[in-house]
N, C-alpha and C positions, 0 to 999 in steps of 0.2 A: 734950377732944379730944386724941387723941395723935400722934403722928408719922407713923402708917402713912394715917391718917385723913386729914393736911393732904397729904400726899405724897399720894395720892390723888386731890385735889381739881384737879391741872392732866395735862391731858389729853394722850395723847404726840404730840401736834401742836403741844403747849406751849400752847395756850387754856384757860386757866383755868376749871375748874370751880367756881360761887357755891353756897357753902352756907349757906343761911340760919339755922342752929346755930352759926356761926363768927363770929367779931367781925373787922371791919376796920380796919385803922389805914394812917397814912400812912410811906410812907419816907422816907428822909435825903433824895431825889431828890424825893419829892411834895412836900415841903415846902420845898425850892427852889425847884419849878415854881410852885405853890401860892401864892409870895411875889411870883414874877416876874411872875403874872397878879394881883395883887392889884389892886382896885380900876375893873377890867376889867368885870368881873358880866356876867351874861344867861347867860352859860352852864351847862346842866346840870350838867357832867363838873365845870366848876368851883366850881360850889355844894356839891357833893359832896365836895370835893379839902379846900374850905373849912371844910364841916361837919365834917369828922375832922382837922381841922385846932384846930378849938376844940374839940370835945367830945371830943377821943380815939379809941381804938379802937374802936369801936359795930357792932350787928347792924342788919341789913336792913331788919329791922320800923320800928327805932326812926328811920332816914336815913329813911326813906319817909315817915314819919308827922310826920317835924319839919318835912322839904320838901317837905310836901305832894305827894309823888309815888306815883305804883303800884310796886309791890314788883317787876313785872318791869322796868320801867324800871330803878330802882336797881340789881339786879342787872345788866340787862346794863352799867350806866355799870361798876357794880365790875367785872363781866368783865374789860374793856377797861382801865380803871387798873391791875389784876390783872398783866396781859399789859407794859403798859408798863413796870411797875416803877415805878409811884406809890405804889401801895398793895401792902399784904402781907397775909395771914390771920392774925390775931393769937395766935386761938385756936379 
């Protein structure tokens, strides 16, 4: 995926467009929050925060399938972590 691609992908209201071709990973910032909720659990966003937190940067299919979630869910969680600046489009 190239540059014009990922630039692309956030919409000029600044909300992130999810591309299920792209892989996601966590920021310097996700992975402080990530830490500060550590041991917390129940929550979605934070299973999520979690899970690219131990496996890396990863695509949508594969978050979905490991957390047993629906693929629109997951996207919209990365939406919103996208938006915060937890998570980045890796690739």
């Amino acid at each position: 995926m190239d540059m014009r691609s990922i630039a692309k992908m956030v919409t000029p209201r600044g909300k992130a467009r999810i591309d299920s071709r792209a892989s996601y990973g966590l920021t310097e910032l996700g992975k402080t929050k990530c830490e500060d909720y550590l041991g917390e659990g129940g929550s979605v966003t934070l299973n999520v925060m979690s899970y690219l937190d131990d496996h890396g940067p990863s695509r949508i299919r594969q978050i979905a399938k490991d957390l047993d979630m629906h693929e629109d869910d997951t996207k919209e969680v990365l939406r919103k972590l996208v938006s915060s600046g937890y998570v980045r489009i890796v690739t």
